[in-house]
C-alpha positions as CSV (number, residue, x, y, z in Angstrom):
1,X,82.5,89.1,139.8
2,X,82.7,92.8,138.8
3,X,83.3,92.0,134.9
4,X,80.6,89.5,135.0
5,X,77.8,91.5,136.3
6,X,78.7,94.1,134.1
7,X,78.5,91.8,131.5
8,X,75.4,90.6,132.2
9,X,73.9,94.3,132.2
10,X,74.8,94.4,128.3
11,X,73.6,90.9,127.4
12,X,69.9,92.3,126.1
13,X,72.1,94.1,122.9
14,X,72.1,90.5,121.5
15,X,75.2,91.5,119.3
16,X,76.0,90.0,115.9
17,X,79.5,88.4,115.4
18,X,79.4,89.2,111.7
19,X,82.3,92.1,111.2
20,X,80.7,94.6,108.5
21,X,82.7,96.9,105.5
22,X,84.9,100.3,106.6
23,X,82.1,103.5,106.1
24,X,80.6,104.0,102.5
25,X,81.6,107.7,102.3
26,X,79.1,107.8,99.1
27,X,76.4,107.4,101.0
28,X,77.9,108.9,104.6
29,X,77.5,112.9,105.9
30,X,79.5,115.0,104.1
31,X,81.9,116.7,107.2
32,X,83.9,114.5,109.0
33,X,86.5,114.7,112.3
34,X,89.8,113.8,112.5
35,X,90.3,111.1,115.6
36,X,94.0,109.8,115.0
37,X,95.6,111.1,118.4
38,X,98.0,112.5,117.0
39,X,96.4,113.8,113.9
40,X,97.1,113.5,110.5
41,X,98.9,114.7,107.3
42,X,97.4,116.6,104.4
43,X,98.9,115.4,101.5
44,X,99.6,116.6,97.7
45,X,98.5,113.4,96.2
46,X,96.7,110.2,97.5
47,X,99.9,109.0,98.4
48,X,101.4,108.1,101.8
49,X,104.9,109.1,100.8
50,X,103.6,112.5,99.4
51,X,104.8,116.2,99.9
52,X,102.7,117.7,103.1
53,X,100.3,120.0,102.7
54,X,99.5,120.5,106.8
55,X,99.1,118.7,109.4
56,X,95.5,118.2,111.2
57,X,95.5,118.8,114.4
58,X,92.9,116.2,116.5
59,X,89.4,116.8,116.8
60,X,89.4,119.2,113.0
61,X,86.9,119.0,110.9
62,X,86.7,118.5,107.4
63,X,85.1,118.4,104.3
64,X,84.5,115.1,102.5
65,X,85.8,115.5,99.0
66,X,86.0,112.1,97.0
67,X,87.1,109.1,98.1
68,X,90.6,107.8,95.8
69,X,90.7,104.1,94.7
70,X,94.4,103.1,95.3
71,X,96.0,100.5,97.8
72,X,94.6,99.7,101.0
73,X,97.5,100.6,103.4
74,X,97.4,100.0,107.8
75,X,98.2,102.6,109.7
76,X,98.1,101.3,113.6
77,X,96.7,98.7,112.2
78,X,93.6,100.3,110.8
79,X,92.8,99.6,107.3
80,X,92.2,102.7,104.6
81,X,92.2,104.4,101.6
82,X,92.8,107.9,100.7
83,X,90.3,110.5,100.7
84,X,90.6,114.1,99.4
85,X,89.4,116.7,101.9
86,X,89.6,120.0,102.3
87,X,90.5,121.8,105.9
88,X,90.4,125.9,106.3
89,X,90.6,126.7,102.7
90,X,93.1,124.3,101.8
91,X,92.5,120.6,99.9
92,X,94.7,117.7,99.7
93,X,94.4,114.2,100.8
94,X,94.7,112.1,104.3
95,X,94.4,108.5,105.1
96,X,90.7,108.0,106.0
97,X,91.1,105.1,108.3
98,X,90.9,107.4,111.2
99,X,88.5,109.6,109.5
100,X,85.1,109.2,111.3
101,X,81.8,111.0,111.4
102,X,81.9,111.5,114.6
103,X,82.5,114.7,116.6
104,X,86.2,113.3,118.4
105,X,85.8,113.4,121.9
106,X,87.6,114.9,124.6
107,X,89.3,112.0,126.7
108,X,87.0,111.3,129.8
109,X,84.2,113.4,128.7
110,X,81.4,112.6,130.7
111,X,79.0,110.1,128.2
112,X,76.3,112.2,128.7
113,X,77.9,115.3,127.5
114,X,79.3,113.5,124.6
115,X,76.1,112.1,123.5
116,X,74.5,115.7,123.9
117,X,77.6,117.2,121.6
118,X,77.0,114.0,119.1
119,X,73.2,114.9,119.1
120,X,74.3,118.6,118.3
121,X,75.4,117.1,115.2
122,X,72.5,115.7,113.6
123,X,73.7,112.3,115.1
124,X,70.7,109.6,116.8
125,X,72.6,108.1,120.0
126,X,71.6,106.6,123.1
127,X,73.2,106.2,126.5
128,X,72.5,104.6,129.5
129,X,74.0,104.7,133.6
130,X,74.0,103.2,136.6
131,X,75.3,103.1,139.7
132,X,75.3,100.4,142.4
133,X,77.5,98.6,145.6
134,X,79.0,95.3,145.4
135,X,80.3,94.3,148.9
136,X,81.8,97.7,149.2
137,X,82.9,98.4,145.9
138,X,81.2,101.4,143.9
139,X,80.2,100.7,140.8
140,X,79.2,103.5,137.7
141,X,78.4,102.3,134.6
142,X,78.2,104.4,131.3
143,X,77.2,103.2,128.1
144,X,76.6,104.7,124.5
145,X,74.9,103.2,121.3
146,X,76.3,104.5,118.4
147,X,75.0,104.4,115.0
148,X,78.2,102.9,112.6
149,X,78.6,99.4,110.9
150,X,82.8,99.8,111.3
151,X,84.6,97.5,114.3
152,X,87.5,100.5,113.6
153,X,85.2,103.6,113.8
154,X,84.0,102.4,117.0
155,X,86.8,101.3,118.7
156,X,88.4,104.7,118.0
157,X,86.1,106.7,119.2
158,X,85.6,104.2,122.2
159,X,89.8,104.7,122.6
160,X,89.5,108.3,123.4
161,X,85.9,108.7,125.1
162,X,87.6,106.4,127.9
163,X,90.6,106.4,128.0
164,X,92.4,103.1,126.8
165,X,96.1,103.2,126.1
166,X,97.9,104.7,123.1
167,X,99.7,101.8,122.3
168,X,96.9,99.0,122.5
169,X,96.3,99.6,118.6
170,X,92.9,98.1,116.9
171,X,93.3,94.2,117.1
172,X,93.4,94.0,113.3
173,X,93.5,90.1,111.8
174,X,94.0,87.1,114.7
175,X,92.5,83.4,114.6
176,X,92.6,83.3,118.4
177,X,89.0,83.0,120.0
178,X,90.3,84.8,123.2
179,X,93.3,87.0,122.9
180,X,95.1,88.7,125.5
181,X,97.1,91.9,124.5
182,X,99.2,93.4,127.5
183,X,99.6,97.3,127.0
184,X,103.6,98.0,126.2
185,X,103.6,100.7,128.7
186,X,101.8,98.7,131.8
187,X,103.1,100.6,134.8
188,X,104.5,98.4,138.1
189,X,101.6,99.2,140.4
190,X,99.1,98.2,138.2
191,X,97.6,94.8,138.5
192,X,95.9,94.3,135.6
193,X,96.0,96.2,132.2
194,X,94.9,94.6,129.0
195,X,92.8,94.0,125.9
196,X,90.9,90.9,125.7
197,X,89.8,90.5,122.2
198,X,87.0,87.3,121.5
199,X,86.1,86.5,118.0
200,X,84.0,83.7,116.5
201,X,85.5,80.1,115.4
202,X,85.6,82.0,112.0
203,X,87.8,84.7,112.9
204,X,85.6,87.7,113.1
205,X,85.2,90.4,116.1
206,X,82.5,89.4,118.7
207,X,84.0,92.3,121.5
208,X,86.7,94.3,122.5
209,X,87.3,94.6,125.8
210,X,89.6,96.6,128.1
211,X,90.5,96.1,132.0
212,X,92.6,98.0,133.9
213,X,93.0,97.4,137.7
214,X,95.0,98.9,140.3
215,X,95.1,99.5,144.0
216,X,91.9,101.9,144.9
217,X,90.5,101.4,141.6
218,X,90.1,100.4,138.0
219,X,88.3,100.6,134.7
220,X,86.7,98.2,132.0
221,X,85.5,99.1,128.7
222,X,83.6,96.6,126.6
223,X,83.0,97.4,122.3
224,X,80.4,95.1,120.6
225,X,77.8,95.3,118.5
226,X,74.2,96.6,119.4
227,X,70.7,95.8,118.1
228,X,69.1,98.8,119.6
229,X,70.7,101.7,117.5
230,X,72.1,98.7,114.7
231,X,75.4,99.9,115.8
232,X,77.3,99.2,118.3
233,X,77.3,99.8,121.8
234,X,80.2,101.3,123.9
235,X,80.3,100.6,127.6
236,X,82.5,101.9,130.4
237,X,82.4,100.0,134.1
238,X,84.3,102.0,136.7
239,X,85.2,100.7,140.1
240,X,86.1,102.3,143.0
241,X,87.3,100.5,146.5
């Protein structure tokens, strides 16, 4: 009953189905952030298997360079090339799947305070909350529009704002209309804890969604495109008992 109110909150985004290209760097801001979680390798050349430069922590910042033509490669399961960057005087090339021009946020940040740091930026975003009691469960909602055409660049940054599981990697590929992807590292007391994933009859992304339920309390996250900001829209429901 929970999921389905909440879904009903989000229905006036009238999301489109129709999965769009990774970020065109030519014509994208020229810093951006590093959000793989556990950050990622400065290389000598635009190769994978290349002597390392550094390694960049989460969070840095760097500056856009060129982007390389060579071969695609998937890196938890995210799809990118390499770019060449330069970080704190020093250049050299990382795989830009997990490159994104947005500021990487802090896990749990408030949505508010994220939007204000994203604003900061020089970056149009829009949020919205709630907060209401169903039979004696409180319910807050948080929800930000974010201005990027990539299923991958939003469902990182969705990842760390709230929270969902390390191991529950972008769902990549898939002809299933409704897939359910338990996370690896589901702990005994919780009840539920899992991405649903719904695509079109054609294959591509309609949502992402995340649920996690326990005694006391749970969590569910919902990724799809919005209209408003020609984006998409990231949503957090959390429950209490």
């Amino acid at each position: 009953m929970l999921k389905s109110a909440f879904l009903s909150a989000l229905l006036f985004t009238n999301y489109s189905s129709k999965a769009k290209a990774p970020i065109n760097h030519s014509n994208a801001a020229k810093y951006y952030y590093v959000l793989a979680p556990s950050g990622l390798n400065l290389r000598q050349t635009a190769s994978t298997s290349s002597k390392k430069i550094a390694r960049l922590p989460y969070g840095a910042r760097v500056t856009y360079l060129a982007g390389v033509p060579s071969k695609m490669v998937m890196v938890d399961n995210i799809k990118g090339g390499m770019a060449k960057v330069s970080y704190q005087g020093k250049v050299g090339y990382v795989f830009e799947g997990y490159l994104s021009k947005f500021v990487a946020p802090k896990k749990y940040t408030e949505v508010k305070k994220y939007a204000q740091i994203l604003r900061k930026s020089g970056i149009r975003v829009m949020t919205e909350s709630g907060n209401k009691d169903y039979d004696g469960y409180q319910q807050f909602n948080n929800a930000i529009h974010i201005p990027t055409q990539s299923w991958t660049e939003a469902f990182i940054v969705a990842k760390q704002l709230f929270g969902i599981p390390v191991k529950l990697n972008f769902p990549e590929g898939g002809s299933l209309t409704k897939e359910k992807i338990d996370n690896p590292d589901k702990k005994s007391y919780a009840w539920t804890d899992q991405m649903v994933v719904n695509r079109s009859s054609n294959g591509r992304l309609k949502s992402i969604e995340y649920n996690y339920r326990a005694e006391g309390g749970g969590s569910y996250v919902v990724i799809m495109r919005s209209k408003n900001m020609n984006g998409f829209i990231l949503a957090q429901n959390q429950v209490a008992d």
